[in-house]
MIZABA-440024 format. One record per residue (C-alpha): residue number from 1; x negated, y, z. Coordinates in Angstrom, 1 decimal. Example, Ala and Ser with C-alpha at 12.3 -4.5 7.8 and 13.67 -1.06 7.14 Angstrom:
! residues 2
+-------+--------+--------+--------+
| pator |      X |      Y |      Z |
+-------+--------+--------+--------+
|     1 |  -12.3 |   -4.5 |    7.8 |
|     2 |  -13.7 |   -1.1 |    7.1 |
+-------+--------+--------+--------+
END
This chain:
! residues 426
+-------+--------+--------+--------+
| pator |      X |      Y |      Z |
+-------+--------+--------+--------+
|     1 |  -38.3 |   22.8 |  -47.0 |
|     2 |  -40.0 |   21.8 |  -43.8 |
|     3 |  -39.8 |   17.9 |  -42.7 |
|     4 |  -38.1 |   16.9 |  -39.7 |
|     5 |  -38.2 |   14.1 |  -37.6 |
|     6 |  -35.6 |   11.5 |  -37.8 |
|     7 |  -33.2 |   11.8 |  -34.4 |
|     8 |  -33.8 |    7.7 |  -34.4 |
|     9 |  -37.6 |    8.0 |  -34.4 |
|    10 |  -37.5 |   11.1 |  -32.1 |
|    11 |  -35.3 |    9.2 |  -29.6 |
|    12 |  -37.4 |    5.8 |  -29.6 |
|    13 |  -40.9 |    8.2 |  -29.0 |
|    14 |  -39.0 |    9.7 |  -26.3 |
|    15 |  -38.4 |    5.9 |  -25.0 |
|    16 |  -41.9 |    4.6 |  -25.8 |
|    17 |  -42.9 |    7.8 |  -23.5 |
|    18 |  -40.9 |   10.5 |  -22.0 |
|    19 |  -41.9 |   13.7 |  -23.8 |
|    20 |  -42.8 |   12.3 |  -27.2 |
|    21 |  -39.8 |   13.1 |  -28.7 |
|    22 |  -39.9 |   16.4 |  -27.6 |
|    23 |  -43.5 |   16.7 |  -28.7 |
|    24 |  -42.1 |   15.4 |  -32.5 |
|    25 |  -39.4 |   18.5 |  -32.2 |
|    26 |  -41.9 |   21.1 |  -31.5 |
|    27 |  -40.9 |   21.1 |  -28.1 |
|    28 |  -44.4 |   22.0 |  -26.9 |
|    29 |  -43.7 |   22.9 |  -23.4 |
|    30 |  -40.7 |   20.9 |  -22.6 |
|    31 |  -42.8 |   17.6 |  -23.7 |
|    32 |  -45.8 |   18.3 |  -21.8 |
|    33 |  -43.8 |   18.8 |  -18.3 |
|    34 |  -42.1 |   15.4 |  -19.6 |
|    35 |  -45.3 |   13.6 |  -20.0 |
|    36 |  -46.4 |   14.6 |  -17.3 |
|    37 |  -43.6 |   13.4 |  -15.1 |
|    38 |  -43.9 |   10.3 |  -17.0 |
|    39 |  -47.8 |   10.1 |  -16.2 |
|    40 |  -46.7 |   10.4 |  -12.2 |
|    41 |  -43.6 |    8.1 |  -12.1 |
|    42 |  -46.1 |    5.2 |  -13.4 |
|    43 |  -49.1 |    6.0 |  -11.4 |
|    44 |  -47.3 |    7.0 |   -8.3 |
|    45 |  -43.8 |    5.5 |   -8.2 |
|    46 |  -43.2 |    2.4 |  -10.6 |
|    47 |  -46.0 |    0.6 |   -9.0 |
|    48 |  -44.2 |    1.3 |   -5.1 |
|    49 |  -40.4 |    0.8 |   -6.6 |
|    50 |  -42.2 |   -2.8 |   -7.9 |
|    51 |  -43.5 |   -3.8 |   -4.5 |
|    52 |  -40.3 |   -2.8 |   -3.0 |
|    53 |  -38.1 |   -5.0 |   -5.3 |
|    54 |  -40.8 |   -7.5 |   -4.9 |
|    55 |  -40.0 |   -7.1 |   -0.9 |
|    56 |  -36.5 |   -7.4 |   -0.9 |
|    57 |  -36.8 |  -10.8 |   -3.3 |
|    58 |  -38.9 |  -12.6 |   -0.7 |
|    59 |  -38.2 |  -10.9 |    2.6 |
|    60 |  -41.5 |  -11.4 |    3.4 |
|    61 |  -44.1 |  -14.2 |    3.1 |
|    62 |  -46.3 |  -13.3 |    6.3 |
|    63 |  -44.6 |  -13.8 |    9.9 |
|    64 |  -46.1 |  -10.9 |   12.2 |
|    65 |  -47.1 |   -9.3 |    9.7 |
|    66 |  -44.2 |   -8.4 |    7.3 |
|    67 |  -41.0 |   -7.5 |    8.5 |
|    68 |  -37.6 |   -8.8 |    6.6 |
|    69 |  -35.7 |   -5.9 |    7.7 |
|    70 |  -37.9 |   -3.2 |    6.7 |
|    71 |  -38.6 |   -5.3 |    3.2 |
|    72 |  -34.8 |   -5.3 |    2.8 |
|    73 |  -34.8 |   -1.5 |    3.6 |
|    74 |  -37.7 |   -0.5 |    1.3 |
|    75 |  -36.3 |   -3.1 |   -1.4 |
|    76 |  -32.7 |   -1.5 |   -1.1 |
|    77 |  -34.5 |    2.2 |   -1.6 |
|    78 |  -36.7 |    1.6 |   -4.3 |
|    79 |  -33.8 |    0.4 |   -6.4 |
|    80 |  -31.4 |    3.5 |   -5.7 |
|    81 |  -34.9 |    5.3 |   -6.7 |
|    82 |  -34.9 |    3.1 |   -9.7 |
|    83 |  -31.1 |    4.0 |  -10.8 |
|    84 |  -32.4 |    8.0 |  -10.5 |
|    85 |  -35.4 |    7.0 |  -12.5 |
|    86 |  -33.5 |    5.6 |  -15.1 |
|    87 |  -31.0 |    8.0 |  -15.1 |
|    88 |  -33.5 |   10.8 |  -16.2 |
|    89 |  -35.1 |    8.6 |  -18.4 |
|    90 |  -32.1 |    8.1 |  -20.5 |
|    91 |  -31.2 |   12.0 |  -20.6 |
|    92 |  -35.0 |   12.3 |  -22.2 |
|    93 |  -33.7 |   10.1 |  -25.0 |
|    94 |  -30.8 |   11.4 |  -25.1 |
|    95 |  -32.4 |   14.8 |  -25.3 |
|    96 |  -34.5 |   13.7 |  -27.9 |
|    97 |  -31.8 |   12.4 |  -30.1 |
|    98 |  -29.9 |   15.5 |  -29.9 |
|    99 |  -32.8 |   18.5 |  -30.6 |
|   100 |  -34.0 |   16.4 |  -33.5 |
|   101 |  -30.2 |   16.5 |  -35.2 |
|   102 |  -30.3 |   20.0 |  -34.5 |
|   103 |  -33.3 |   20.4 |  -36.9 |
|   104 |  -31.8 |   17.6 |  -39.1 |
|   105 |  -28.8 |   20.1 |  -40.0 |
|   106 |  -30.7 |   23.0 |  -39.8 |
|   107 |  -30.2 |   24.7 |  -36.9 |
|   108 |  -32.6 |   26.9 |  -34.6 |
|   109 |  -34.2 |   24.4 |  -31.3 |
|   110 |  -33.7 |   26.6 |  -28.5 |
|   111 |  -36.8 |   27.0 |  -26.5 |
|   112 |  -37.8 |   26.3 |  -22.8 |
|   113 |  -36.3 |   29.4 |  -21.1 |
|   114 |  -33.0 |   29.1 |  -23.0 |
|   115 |  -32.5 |   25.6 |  -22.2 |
|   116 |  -33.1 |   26.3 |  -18.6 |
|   117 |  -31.0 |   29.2 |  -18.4 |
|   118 |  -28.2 |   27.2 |  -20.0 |
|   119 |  -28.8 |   24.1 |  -17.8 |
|   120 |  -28.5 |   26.2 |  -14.8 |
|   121 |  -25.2 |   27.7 |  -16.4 |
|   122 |  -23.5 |   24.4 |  -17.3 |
|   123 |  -25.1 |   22.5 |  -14.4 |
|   124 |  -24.5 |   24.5 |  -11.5 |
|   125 |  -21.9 |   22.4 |   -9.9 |
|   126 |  -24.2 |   19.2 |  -10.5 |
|   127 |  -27.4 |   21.1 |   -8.7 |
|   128 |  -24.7 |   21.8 |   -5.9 |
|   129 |  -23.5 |   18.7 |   -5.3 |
|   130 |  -27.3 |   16.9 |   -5.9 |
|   131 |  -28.4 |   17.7 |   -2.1 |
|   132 |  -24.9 |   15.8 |   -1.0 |
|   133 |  -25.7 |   12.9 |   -3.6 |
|   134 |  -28.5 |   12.1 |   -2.5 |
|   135 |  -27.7 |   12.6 |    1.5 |
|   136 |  -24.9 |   10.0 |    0.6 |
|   137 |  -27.3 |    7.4 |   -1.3 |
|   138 |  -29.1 |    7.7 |    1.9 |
|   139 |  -26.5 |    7.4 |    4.7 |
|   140 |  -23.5 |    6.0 |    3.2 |
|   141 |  -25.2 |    3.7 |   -0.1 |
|   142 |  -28.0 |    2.2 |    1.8 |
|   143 |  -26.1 |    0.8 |    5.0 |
|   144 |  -23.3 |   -0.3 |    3.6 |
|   145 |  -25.9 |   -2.5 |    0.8 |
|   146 |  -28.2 |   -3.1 |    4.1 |
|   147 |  -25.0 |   -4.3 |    6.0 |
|   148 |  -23.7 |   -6.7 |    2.8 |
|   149 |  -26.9 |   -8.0 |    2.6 |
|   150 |  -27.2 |   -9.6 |    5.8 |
|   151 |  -24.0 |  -11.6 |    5.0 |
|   152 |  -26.6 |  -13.5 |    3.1 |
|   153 |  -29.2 |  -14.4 |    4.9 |
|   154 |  -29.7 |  -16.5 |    7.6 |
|   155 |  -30.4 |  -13.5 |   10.6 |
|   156 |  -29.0 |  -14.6 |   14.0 |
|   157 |  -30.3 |  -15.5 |   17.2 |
|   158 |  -32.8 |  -17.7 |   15.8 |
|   159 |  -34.6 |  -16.2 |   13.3 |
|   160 |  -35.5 |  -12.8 |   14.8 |
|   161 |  -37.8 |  -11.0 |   12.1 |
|   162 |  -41.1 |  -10.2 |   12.8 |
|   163 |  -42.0 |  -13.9 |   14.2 |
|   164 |  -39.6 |  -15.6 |   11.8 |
|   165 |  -38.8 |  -14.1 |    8.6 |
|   166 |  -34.7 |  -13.9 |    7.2 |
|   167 |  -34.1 |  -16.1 |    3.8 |
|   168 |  -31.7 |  -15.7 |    1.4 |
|   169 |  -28.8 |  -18.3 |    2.2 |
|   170 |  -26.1 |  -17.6 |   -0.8 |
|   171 |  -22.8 |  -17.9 |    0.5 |
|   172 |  -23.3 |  -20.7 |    2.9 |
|   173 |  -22.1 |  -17.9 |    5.7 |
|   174 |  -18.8 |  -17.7 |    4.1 |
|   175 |  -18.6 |  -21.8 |    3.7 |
|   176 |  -19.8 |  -22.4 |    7.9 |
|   177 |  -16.9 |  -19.5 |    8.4 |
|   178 |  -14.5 |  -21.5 |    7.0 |
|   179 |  -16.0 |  -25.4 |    7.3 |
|   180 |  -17.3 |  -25.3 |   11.1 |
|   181 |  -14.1 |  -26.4 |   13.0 |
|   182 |  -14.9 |  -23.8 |   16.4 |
|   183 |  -15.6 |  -20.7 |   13.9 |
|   184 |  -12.3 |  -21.6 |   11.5 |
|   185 |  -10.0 |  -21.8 |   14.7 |
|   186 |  -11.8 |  -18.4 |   15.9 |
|   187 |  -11.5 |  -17.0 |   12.4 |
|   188 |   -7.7 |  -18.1 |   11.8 |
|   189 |   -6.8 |  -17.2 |   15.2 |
|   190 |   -7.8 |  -13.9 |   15.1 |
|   191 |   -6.9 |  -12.7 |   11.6 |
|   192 |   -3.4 |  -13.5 |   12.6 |
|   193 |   -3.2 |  -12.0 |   15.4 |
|   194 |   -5.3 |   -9.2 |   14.0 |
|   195 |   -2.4 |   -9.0 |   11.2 |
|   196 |    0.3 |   -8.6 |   13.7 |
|   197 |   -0.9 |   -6.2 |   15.5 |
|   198 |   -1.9 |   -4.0 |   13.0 |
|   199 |    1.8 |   -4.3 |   11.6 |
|   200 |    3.4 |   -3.5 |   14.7 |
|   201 |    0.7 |   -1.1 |   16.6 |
|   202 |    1.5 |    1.2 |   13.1 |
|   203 |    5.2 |    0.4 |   12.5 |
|   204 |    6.4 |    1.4 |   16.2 |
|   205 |    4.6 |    4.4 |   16.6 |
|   206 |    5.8 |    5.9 |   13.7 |
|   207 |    9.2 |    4.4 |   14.3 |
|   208 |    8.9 |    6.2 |   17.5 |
|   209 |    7.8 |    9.0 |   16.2 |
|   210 |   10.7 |    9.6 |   13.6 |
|   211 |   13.6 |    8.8 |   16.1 |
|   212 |   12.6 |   11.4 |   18.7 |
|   213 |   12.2 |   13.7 |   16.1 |
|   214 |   15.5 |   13.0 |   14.6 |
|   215 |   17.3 |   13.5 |   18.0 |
|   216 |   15.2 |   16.5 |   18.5 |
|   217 |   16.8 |   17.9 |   15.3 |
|   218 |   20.4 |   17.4 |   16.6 |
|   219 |   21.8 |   21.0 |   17.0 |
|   220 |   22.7 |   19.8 |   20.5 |
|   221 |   19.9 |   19.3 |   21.4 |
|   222 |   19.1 |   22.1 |   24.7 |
|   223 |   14.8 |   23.1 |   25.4 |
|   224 |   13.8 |   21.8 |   22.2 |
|   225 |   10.4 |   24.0 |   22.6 |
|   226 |    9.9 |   22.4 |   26.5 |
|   227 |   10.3 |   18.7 |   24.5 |
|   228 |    8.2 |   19.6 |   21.7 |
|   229 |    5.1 |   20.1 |   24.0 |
|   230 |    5.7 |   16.9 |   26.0 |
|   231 |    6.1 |   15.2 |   22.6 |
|   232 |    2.6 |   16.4 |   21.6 |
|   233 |    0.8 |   16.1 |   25.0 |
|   234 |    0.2 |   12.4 |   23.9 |
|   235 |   -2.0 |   13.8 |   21.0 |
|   236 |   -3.4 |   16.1 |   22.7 |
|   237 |   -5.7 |   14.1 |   25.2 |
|   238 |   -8.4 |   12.5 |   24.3 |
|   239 |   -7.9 |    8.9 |   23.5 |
|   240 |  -10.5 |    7.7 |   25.5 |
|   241 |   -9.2 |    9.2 |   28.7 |
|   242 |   -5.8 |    7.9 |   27.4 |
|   243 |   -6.6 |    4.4 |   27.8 |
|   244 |   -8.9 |    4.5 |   30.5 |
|   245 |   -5.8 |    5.5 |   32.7 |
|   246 |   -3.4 |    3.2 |   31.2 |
|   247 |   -5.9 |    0.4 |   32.3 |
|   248 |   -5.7 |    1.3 |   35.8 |
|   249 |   -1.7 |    1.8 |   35.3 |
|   250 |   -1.6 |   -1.7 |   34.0 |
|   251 |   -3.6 |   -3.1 |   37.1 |
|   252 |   -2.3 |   -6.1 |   38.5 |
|   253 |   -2.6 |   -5.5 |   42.3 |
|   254 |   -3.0 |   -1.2 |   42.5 |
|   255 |   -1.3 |   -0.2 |   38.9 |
|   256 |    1.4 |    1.7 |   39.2 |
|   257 |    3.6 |    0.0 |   37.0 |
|   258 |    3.5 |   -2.7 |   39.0 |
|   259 |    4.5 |   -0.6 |   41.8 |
|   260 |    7.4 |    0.9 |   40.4 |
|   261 |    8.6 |   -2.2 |   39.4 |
|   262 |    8.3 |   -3.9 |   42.8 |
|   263 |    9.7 |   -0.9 |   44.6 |
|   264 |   12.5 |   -0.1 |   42.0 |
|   265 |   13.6 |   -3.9 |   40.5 |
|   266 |   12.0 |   -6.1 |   42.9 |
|   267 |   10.0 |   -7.2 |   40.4 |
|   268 |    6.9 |  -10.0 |   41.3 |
|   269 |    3.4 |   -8.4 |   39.9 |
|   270 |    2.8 |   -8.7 |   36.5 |
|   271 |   -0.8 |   -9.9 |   35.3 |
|   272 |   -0.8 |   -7.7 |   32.7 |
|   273 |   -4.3 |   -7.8 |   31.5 |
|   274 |   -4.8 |  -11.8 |   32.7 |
|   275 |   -2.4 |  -13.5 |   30.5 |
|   276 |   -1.9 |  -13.6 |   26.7 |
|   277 |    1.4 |  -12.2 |   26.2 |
|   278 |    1.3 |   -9.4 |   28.4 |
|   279 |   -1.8 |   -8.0 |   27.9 |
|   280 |   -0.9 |   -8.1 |   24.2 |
|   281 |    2.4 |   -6.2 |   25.0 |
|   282 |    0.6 |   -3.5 |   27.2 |
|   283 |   -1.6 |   -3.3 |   24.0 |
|   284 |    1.4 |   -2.0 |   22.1 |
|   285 |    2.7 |   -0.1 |   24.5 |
|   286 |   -0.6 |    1.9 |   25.0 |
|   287 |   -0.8 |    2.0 |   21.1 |
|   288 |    3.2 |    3.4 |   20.8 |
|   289 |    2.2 |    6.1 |   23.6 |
|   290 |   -1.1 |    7.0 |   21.7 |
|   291 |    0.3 |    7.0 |   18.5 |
|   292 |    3.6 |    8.7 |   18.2 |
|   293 |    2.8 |   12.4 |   18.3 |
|   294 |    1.6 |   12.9 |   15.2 |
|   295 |    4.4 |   11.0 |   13.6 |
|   296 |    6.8 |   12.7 |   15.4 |
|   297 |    5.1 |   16.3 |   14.3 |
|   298 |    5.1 |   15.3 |   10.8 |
|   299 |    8.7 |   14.1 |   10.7 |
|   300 |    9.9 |   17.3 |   12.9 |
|   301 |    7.8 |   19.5 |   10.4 |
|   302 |    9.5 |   17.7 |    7.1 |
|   303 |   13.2 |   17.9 |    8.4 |
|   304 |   13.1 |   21.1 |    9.2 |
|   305 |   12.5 |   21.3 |    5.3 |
|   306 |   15.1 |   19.3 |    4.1 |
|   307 |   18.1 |   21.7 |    2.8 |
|   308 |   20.9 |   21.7 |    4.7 |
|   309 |   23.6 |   21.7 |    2.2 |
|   310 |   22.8 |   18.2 |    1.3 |
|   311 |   24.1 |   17.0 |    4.4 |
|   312 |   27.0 |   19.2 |    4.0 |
|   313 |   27.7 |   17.6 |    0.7 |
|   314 |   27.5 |   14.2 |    1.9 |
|   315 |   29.6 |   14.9 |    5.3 |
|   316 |   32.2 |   16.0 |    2.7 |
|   317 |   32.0 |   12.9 |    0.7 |
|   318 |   32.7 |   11.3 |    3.8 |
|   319 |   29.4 |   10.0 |    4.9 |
|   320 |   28.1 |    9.4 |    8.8 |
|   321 |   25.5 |   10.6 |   10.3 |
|   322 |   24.1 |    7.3 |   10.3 |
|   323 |   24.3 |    7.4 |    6.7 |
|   324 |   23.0 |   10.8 |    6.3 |
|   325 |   19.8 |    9.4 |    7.8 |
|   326 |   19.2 |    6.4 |    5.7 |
|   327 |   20.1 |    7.9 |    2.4 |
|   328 |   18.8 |   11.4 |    3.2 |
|   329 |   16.5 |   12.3 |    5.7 |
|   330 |   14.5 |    8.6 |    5.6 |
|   331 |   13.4 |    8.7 |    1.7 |
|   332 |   12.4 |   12.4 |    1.7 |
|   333 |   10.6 |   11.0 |    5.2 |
|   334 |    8.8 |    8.4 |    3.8 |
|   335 |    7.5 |   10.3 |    0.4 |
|   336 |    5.7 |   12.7 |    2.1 |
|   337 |    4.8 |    9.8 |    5.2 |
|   338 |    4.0 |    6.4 |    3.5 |
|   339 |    0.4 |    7.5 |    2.2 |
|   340 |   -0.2 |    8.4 |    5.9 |
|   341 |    0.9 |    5.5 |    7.2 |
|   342 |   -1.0 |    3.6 |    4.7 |
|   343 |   -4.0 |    5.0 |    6.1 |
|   344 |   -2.6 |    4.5 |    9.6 |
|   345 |   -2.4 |    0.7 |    9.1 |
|   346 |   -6.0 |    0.8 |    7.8 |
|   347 |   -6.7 |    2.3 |   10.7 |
|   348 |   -5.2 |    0.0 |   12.5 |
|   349 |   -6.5 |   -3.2 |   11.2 |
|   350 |  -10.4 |   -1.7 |   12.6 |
|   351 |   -9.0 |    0.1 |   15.9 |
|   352 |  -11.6 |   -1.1 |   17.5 |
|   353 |  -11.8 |    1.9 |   21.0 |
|   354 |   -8.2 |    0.4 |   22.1 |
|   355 |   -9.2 |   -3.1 |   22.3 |
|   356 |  -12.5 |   -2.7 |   23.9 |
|   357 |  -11.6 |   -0.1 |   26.2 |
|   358 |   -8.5 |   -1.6 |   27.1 |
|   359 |   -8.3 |   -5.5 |   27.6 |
|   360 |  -11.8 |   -5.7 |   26.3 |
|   361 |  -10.6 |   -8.7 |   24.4 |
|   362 |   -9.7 |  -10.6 |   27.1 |
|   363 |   -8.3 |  -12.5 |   28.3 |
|   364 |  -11.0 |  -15.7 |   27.6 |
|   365 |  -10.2 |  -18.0 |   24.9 |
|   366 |  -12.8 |  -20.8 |   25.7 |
|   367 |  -11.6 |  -22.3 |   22.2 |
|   368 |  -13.3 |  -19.4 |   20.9 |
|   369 |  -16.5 |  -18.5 |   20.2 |
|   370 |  -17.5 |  -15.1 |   21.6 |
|   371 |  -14.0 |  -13.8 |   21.4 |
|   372 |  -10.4 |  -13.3 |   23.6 |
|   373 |   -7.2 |  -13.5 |   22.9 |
|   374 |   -6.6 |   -9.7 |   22.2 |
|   375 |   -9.6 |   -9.1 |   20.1 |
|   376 |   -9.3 |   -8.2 |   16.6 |
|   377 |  -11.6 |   -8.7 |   13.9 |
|   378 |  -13.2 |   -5.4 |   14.2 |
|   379 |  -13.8 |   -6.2 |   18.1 |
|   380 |  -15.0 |   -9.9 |   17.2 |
|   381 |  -17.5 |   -8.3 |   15.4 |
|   382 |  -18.8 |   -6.8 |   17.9 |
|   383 |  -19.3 |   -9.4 |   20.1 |
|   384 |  -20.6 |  -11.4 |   18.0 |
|   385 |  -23.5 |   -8.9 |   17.0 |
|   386 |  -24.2 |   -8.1 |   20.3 |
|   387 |  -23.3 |  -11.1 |   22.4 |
|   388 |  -23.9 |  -14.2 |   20.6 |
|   389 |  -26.3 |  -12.2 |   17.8 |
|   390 |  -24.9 |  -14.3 |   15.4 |
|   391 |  -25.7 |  -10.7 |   12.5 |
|   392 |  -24.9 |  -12.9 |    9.3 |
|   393 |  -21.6 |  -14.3 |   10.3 |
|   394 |  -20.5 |  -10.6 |   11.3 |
|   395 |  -21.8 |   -9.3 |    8.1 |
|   396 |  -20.1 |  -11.5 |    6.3 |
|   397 |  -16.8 |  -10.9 |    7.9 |
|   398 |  -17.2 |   -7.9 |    7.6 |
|   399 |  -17.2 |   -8.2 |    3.8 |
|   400 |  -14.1 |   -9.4 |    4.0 |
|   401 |  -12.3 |   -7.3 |    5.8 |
|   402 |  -13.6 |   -4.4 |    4.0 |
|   403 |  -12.2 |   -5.8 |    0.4 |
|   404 |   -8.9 |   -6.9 |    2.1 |
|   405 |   -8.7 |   -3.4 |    3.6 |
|   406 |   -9.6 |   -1.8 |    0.6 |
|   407 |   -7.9 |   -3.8 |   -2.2 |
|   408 |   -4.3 |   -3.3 |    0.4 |
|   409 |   -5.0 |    0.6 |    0.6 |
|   410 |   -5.5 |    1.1 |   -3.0 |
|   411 |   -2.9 |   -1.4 |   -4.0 |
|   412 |   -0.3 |    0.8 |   -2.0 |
|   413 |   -1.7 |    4.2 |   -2.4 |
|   414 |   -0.7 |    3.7 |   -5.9 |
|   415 |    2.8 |    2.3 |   -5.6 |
|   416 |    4.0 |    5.1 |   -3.2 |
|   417 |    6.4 |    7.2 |   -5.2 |
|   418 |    4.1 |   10.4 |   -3.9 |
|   419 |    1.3 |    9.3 |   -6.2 |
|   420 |    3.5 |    7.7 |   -9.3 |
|   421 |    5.1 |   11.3 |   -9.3 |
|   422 |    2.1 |   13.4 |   -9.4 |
|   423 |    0.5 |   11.0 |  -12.5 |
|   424 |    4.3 |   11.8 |  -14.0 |
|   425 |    4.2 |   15.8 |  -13.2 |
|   426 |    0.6 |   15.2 |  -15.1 |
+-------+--------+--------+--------+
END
């Protein structure tokens, strides 16, 4: 009876050097492209991946000469490199392991070519979707860890990589946030204002939306097909035409809306965009107009759905059509809408092409620092990364809105009855 190697001794060869496990199974071929992998990845890569790491630690030690950013860059690369690295480096082990308790029990090894032909059989959806892994490491991973990490330096106006190099700062972004009187009231300010509107500019669209729809689906109703298209023409045009005329409808001396209003109700001009209140109404209006089509197609759509003989039931239990709605028409509604609208108040809470195309932000809010009354957090961002360059403070915002956004989406994703159903029909 022929010896075998241990699969514990095979695997800790194969972890001492890639390919000596293999090497221990008879494995001739296999091993020596293993080895040889090995051989480059600590000649080649290790050595870079180290000075990379080594980069992103320090941000640089030179001024001129090293640049933090790039450091951060290289730094942030060589460990998704490392995580690949390591990745293959365990499946040798694990390789290793697994062809040496093939011999244990006494079954054939299979050789190079079978492997590979069985690799490409069982792994064909994992060499398809390898190009898009990586193209997301390298567009989606790296910036997002690129734009976290400058939530924790100190990167602003005055300390501008190459001539002064960024240091690691902690969390003392977050504390100045939320300790520095002028950046709290800015902060606090905004948040709430960016919570309201993100309520309302979602809930009155749809709102919107679902009643035209429901008095479109009154057999009374005459030119349903002529309404339909009007309905939809709001959805239709590009947004950024969209808003770009409803400015100049919302001008204070030459908007038409002010017109009308003169002409029809005597009405003084409105500053629409120059005051708080009403520039934040227009705001909602612009976002109801914008908004409501494609609420409005999906509630038409679903209604038309619905079975008619349950509101023939209920008119003979004796129910209004008031009450048809509410108990009918508005929970088979809402299970196929809410995870839309979900994502509709995400979208919401970052609108940012409204706002800055719109009012901008304004009006001024000189208690503010580098924001107006009608900017958002997404908006304030902005400003404050290109106006007042203040990079860390919007990073680090920007970490917060992206778990609030994401823990609220997740959170109510999974208590719509849409997906608690589905994990039931499972």
């Amino acid at each position: 009876m022929k010896k075998t190697v241990k699969p514990v001794v095979s695997a800790i060869a194969s972890a001492v050097c890639m390919g000596l496990g293999q090497l221990l199974n008879k494995q001739i071929a296999k091993g020596i492209i293993y080895i040889v992998i090995n051989m480059f990845l600590m000649i080649f890569a290790i050595p870079r991946i180290l000075n990379g790491i080594e980069g992103l630690v320090t941000l640089g030690t030179v001024p001129m000469k090293q640049h933090s950013l790039f450091l951060m860059v290289y730094g942030i690369l060589s460990i998704i490199v490392l995580i690949y690295i390591l990745w293959f480096y365990i499946t040798n082990i694990i390789d290793a392991y697994k062809k040496a308790k093939l011999k244990e029990i006494g079954q054939e090894v299979p050789g190079i070519k079978e492997e590979f032909r069985s690799f490409l059989h069982k792994s064909t959806s994992l060499l398809m979707l390898l190009p898009g892994l990586i193209a997301v490491s390298l567009v989606v991973i790296l910036p997002l860890i690129f734009s976290i990490m400058i939530g924790f330096t100190d990167y602003d106006l005055y300390h501008q990589p190459p001539a002064k190099l960024l240091n690691w700062v902690g969390l003392e972004n977050f504390k100045e946030i939320f300790t520095i009187s002028s950046w709290a009231k800015t902060f606090w300010g905004i948040l709430i204002w960016t919570i309201e509107w993100t309520v309302l500019s979602s809930i009155l669209p749809y709102a919107v939306g679902i009643f035209l729809a429901v008095i479109l689906n009154n057999p009374k109703i005459k030119f349903k097909r002529v309404l339909k298209t009007i309905y939809i023409l709001p959805w239709a045009i590009p947004g950024y035409i969209a808003i770009l005329v409803w400015r100049g409808l919302f001008d204070t001396s030459y908007g038409l809306i002010n017109k009308f209003l003169e002409n029809i109700f005597q009405i003084e001009q409105i500053p629409w965009l120059q005051e708080t209140n009403t520039a934040r109404i227009a705001l909602l209006i612009v976002s109801i107009w914008v908004g409501f089509s494609f609420p409005f197609m999906i509630s038409d759509s679903i209604m038309k759905s619905i079975p008619s003989d349950l509101y023939e039931a209920a008119k003979l239990d004796g129910a209004t059509s008031f009450h048809c709605f509410w108990r009918i028409t508005f929970p088979l509604l809402m299970f196929s809408i809410a995870p839309i609208f979900i994502m509709s108040l995400s979208g919401a809470f970052n609108n940012f092409n409204l706002i800055y195309l719109f009012t901008g932000g304004g009006p001024p809010n000189l208690d503010y620092q580098g924001a107006g009354n009608t900017d958002i957090l997404i908006s304030w961002l902005f400003k404050m990364t290109f106006n007042i360059m203040k990079y860390n403070y919007a990073s680090a915002i920007s970490l917060m809105i992206f778990f609030v956004v994401a823990a609220f989406s997740i959170y109510n994703f999974r208590h719509t009855r849409n997906y608690t159903e589905e994990d039931i029909m499972k």
